[in-house]
LUMTORFI-805125 format. One record per residue (C-alpha): residue number from 1; residue in three letters; x, y, z. Coordinates in Angstrom, 1 decimal, decimal comma. Example, Ala and Ser with C-alpha at 12.3 -4.5 7.8 and 13.67 -1.06 7.14 Angstrom:
BEGIN
<k->1&r->ALA&east->12,3&north->-4,5&up->7,8>
<k->2&r->SER&east->13,7&north->-1,1&up->7,1>
***
This chain:
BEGIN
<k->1&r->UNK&east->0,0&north->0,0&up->0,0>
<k->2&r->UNK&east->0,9&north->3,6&up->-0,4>
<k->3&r->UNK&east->0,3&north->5,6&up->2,5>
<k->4&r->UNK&east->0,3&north->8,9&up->3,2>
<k->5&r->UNK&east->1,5&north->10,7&up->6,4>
<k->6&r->UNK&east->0,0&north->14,0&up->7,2>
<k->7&r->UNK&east->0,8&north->15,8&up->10,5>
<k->8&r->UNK&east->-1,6&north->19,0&up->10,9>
<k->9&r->UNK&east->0,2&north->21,8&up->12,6>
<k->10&r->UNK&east->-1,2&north->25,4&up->12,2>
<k->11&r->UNK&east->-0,2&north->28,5&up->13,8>
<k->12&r->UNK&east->-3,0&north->29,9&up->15,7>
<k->13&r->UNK&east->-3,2&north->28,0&up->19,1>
<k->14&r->UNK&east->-5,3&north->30,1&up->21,3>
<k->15&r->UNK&east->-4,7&north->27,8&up->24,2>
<k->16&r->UNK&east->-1,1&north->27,3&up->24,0>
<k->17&r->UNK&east->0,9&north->30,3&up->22,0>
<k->18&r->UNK&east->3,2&north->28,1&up->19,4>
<k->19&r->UNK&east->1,9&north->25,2&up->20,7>
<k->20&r->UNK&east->3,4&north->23,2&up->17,7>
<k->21&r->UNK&east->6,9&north->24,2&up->18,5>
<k->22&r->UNK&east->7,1&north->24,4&up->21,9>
<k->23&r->UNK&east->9,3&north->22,7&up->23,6>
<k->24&r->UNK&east->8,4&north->19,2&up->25,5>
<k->25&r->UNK&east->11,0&north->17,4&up->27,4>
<k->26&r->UNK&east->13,5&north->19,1&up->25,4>
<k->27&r->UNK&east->12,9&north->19,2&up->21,6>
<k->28&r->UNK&east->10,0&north->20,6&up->19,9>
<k->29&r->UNK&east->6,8&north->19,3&up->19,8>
<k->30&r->UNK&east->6,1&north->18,8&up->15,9>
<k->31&r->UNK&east->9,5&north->16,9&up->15,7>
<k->32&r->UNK&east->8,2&north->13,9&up->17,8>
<k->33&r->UNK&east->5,3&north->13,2&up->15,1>
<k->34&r->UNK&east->7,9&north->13,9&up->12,1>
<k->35&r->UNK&east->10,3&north->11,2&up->13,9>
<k->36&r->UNK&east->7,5&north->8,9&up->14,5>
<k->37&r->UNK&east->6,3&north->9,1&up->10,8>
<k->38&r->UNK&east->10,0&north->9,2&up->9,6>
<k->39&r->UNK&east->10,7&north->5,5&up->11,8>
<k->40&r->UNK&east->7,7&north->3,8&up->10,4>
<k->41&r->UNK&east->8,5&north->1,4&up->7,7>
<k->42&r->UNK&east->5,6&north->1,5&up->5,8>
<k->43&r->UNK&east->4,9&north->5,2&up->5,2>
<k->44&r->UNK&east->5,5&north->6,4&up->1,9>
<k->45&r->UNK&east->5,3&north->9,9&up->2,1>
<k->46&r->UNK&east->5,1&north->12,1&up->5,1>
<k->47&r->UNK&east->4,3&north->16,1&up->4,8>
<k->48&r->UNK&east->3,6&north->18,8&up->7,1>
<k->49&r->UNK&east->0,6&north->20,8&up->6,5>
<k->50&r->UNK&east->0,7&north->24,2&up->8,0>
<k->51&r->UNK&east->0,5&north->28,1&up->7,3>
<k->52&r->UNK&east->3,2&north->28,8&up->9,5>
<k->53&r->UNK&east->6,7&north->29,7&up->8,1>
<k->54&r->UNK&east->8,3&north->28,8&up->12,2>
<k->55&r->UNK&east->6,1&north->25,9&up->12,1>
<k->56&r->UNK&east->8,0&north->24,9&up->8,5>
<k->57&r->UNK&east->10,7&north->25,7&up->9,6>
<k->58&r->UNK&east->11,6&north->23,5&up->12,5>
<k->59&r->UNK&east->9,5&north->21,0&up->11,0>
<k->60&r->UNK&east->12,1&north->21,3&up->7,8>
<k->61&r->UNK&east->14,9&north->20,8&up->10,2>
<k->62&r->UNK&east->13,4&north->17,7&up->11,4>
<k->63&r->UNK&east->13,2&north->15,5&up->8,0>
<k->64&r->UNK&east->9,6&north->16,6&up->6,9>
<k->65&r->UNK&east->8,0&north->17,5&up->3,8>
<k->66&r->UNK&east->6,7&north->21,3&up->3,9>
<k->67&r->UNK&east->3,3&north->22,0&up->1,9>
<k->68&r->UNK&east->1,6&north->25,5&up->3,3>
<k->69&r->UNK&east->-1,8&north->25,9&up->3,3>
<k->70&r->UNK&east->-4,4&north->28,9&up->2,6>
<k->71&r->UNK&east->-5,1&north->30,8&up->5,7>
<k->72&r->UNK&east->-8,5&north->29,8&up->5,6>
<k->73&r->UNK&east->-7,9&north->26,5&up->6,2>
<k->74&r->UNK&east->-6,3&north->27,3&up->9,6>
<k->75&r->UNK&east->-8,7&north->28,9&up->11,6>
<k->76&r->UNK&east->-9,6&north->27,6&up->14,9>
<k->77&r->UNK&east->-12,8&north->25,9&up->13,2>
<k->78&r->UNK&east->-11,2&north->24,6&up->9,6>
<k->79&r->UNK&east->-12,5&north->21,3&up->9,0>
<k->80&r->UNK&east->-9,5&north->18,6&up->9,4>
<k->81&r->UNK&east->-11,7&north->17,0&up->6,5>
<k->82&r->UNK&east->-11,1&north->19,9&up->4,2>
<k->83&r->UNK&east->-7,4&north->20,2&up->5,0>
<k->84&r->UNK&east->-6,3&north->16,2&up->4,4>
<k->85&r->UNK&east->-8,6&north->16,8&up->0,9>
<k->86&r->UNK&east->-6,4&north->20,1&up->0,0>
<k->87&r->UNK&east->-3,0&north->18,2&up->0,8>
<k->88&r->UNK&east->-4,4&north->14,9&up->-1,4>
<k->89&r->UNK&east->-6,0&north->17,4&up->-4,6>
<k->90&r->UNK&east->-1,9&north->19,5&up->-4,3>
<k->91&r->UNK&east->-0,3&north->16,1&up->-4,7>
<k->92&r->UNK&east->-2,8&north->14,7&up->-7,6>
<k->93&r->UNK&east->-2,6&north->17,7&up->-9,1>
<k->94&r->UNK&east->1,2&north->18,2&up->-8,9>
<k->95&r->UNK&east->2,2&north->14,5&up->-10,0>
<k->96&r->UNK&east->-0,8&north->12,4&up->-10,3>
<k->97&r->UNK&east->0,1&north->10,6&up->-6,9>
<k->98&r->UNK&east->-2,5&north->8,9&up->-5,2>
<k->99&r->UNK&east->-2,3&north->7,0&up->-1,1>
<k->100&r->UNK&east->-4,4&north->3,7&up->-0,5>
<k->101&r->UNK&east->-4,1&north->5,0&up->3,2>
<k->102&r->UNK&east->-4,1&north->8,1&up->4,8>
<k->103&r->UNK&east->-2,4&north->8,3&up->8,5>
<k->104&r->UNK&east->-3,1&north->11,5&up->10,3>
<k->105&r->UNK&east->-0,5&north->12,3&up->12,9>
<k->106&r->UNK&east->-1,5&north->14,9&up->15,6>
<k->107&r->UNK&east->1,6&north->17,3&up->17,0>
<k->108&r->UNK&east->-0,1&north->17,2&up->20,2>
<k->109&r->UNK&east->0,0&north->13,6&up->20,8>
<k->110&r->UNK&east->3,7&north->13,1&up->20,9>
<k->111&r->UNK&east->3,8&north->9,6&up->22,8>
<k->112&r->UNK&east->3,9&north->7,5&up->19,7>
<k->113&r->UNK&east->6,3&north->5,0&up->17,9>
<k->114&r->UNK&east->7,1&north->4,1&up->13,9>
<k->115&r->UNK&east->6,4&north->1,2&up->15,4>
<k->116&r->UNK&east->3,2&north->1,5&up->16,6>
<k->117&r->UNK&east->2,4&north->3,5&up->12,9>
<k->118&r->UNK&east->3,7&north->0,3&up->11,6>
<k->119&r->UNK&east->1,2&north->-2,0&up->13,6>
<k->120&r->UNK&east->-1,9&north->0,0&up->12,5>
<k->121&r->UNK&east->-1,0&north->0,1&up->8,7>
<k->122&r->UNK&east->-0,6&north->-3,8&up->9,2>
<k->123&r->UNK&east->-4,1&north->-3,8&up->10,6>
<k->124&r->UNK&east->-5,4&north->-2,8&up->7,4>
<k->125&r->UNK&east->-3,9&north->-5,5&up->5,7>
<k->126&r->UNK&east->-5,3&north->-8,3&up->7,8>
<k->127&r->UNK&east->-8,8&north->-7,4&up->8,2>
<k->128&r->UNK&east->-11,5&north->-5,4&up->5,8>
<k->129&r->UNK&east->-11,0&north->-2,6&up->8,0>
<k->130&r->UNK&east->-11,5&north->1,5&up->6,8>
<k->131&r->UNK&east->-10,5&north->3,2&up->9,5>
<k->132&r->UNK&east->-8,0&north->2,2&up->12,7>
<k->133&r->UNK&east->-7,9&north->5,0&up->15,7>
<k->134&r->UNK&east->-5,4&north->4,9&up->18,5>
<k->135&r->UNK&east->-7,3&north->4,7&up->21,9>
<k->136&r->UNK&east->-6,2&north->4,2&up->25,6>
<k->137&r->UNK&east->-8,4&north->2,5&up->28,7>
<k->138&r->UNK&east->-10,0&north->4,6&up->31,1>
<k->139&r->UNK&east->-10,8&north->3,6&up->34,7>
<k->140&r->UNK&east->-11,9&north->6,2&up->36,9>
<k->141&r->UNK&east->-12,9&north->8,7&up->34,6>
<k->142&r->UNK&east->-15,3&north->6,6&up->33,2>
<k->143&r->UNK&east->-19,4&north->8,0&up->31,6>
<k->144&r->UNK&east->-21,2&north->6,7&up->34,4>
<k->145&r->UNK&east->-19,0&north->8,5&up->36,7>
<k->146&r->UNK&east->-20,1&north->12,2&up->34,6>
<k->147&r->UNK&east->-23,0&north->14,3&up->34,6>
<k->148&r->UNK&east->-25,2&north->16,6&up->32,8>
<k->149&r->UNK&east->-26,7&north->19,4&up->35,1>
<k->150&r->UNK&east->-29,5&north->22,0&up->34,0>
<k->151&r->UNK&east->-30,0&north->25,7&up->35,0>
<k->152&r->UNK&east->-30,3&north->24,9&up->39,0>
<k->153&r->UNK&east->-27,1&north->22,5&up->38,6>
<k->154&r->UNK&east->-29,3&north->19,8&up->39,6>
<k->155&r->UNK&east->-27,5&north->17,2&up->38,2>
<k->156&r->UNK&east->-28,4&north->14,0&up->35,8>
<k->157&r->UNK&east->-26,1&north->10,9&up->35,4>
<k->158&r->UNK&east->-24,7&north->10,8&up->31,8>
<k->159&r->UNK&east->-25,4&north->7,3&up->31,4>
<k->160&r->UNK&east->-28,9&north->5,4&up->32,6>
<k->161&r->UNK&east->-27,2&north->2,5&up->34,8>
<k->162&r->UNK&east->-23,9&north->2,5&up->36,8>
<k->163&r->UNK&east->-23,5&north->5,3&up->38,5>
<k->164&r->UNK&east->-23,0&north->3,4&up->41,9>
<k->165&r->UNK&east->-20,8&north->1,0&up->41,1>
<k->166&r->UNK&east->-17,2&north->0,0&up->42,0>
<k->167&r->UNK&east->-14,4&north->0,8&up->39,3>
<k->168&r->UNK&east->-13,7&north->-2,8&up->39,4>
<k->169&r->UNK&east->-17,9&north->-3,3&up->38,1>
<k->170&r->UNK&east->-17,7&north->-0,9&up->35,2>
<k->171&r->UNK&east->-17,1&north->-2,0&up->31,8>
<k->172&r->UNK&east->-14,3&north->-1,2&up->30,1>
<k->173&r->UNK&east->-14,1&north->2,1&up->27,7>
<k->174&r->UNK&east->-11,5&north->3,4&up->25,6>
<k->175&r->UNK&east->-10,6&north->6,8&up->24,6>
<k->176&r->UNK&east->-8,7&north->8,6&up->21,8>
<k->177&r->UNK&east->-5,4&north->9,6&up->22,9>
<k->178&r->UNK&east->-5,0&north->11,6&up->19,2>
<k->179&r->UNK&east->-2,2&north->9,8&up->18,8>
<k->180&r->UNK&east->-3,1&north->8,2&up->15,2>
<k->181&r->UNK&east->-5,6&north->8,2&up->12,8>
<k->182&r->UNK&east->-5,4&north->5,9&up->9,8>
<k->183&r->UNK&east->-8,1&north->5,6&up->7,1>
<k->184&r->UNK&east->-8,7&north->4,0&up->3,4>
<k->185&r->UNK&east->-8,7&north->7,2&up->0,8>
<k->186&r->UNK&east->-11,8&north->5,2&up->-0,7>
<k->187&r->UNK&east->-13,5&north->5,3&up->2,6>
<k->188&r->UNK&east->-12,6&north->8,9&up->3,4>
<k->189&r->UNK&east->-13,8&north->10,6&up->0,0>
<k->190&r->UNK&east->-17,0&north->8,2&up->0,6>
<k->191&r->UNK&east->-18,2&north->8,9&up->3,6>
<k->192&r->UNK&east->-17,4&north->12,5&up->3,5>
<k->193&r->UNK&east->-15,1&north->12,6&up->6,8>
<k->194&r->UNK&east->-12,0&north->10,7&up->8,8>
<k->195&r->UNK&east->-14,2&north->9,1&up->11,4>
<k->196&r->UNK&east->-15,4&north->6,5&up->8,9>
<k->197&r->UNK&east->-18,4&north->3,5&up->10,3>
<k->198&r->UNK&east->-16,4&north->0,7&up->9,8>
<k->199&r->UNK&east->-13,4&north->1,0&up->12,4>
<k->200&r->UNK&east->-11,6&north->-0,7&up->14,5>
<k->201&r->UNK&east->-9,3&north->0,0&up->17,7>
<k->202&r->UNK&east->-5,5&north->0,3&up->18,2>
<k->203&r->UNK&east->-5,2&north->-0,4&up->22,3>
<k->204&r->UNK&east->-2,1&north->1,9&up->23,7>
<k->205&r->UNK&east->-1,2&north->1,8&up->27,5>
<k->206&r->UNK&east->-3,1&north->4,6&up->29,3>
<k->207&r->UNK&east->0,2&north->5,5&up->30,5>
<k->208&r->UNK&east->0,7&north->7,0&up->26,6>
<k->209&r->UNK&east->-2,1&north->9,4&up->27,0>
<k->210&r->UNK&east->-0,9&north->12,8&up->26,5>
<k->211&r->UNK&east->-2,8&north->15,2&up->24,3>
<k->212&r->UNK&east->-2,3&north->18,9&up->24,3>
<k->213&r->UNK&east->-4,7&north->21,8&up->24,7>
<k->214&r->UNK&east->-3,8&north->24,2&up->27,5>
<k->215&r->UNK&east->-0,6&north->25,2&up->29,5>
<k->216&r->UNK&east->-1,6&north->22,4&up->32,0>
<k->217&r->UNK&east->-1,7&north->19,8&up->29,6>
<k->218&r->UNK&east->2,0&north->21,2&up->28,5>
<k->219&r->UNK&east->3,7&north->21,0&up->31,5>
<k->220&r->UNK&east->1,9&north->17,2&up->32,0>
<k->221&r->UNK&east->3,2&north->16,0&up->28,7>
<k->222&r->UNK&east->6,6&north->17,2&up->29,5>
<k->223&r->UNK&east->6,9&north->15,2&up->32,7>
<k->224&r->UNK&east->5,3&north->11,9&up->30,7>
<k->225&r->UNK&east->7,6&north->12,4&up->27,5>
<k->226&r->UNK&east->10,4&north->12,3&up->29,8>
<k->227&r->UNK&east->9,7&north->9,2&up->31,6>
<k->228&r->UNK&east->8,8&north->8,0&up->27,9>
<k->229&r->UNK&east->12,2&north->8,7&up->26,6>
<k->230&r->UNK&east->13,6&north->7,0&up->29,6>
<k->231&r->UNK&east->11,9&north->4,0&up->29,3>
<k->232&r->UNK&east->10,0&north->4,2&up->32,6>
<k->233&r->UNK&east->6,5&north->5,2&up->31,3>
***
C-alpha cells in the first residue's frame, strides 16, 4: 500500500501560544510526530501541513515535507476533512500521486512510535478494516461517573445504569489519545469525513495518554515524554 502521512500543525493555538513548536521534554513538539512518521517502515510519504513559516521551519529541520496551506484553512474551526482533501488534490494535481491509506499524525500527541504506525498500517492488511484509531483504557474517569446538570445544577447521570458502582464493576471504555488516525482514501472521500463507520481500535497503554490543549496539559506531557524517553513510562 501507499500511505500517506499528514501531520496538521497550524499557527494559531489560542490555548497554547506556538503550541506546535514548543518545547516538550527538550525538543520541539512537531518533531516527535515527524520522527515517529519518519521510523515507520511503511509510510510512503510524510508532509507537514501548515500556514506557519516557524512551524516549517523546524519541521524542515526535522526530515519533513513542507506544503503550506491557505489561511482559511487554519482557523480555529477549519474542517481537518477539508485540510487532508487540499494536501491529497496538491499532490494529484502536482504528479498524479494517489495514497491507499491516509495516517493522520497529531503534534499534540507526541507519545507514539514508527512502530506502533507500523502496527496500524498492518491492521489494514489483515482485516477489511476503513479506518484504525489509537485509543487508551480509562478507569476512573469513566461515563457513568459524569453528569449533565441543568440551569439549578441539579444534576443528571450521563449514562442510565452505573452510577453506583465499583471501578472494578464498570465495563471497560476506551478513549482517543489523538495519537493516530489511519483511514482508506476510498472510505474517506465516501463517507465524507476521517471518522469512517467501519473501524476498528489500536489499544495503547493509558500511561501513553498525552494530548495537548492548554498550558496544564503542557507541562503534563513534558513530565510523561520524559519518563517515555527513559523507558519508565
Amino acid at each position: 500500500m501507499k500511505v500517506l502521512a499528514i501531520i496538521p500543525a497550524r499557527g494559531g493555538s489560542k490555548g497554547v501560544r506556538d503550541k506546535n513548536i514548543r518545547e516538550v521534554a527538550g525538543q520541539p513538539l512537531i518533531t516527535y510526530a515527524v520522527e515517529a512518521a519518519l521510523q515507520s517502515k511503511r509510510i510512503t510519504r510524510t508532509i507537514v501541513s501548515t500556514d506557519s513559516p516557524k512551524i516549517a521551519a523546524v519541521a524542515k529541520s526535522a526530515g519533513a515535507e513542507i506544503m503550506m496551506r491557505p489561511v482559511t484553512l487554519a482557523e480555529d474551526h477549519s474542517p481537518i476533512k477539508e485540510v487532508i482533501e487540499y494536501v491529497l488534490h496538491e499532490l494529484k494535481s502536482a504528479n498524479a500521486e494517489e495514497f491507499d491509506l491516509i495516517v493522520l499524525l497529531q503534534p499534540t500527541s507526541p507519545i507514539r512510535t514508527g512502530q506502533n504506525i507500523d502496527e496500524v498500517i498492518t491492521m489494514f492488511e489483515e482485516d477489511a478494516v476503513d479506518c484504525v484509531i489509537s485509543v487508551v483504557p480509562m478507569d476512573d474517569i469513566h461515563p457513568a461517573r459524569m453528569y449533565t446538570t441543568d440551569r439549578e445544577q441539579w444534576m443528571k447521570p450521563f449514562l442510565d445504569s452505573g452510577e453506583t458502582l465499583q471501578r472494578q464493576e464498570l465495563p471497560v471504555v476506551y478513549y482517543r489519545n489523538g495519537c493516530i488516525y489511519a483511514v482508506r482514501t476510498e472510505a474517506f472521500f465516501k463517507e465524507k469525513t476521517l471518522m469512517v463507520r467501519r473501524k476498528k481500535a489500536y489499544m495503547m497503554k493509558r500511561e501513553h495518554l498525552a494530548n495537548i490543549d492548554d498550558e496544564r496539559d503542557l507541562i503534563i506531557a513534558d513530565v510523561l515524554v520524559k519518563m517515555w524517553k527513559a523507558g519508565t513510562l
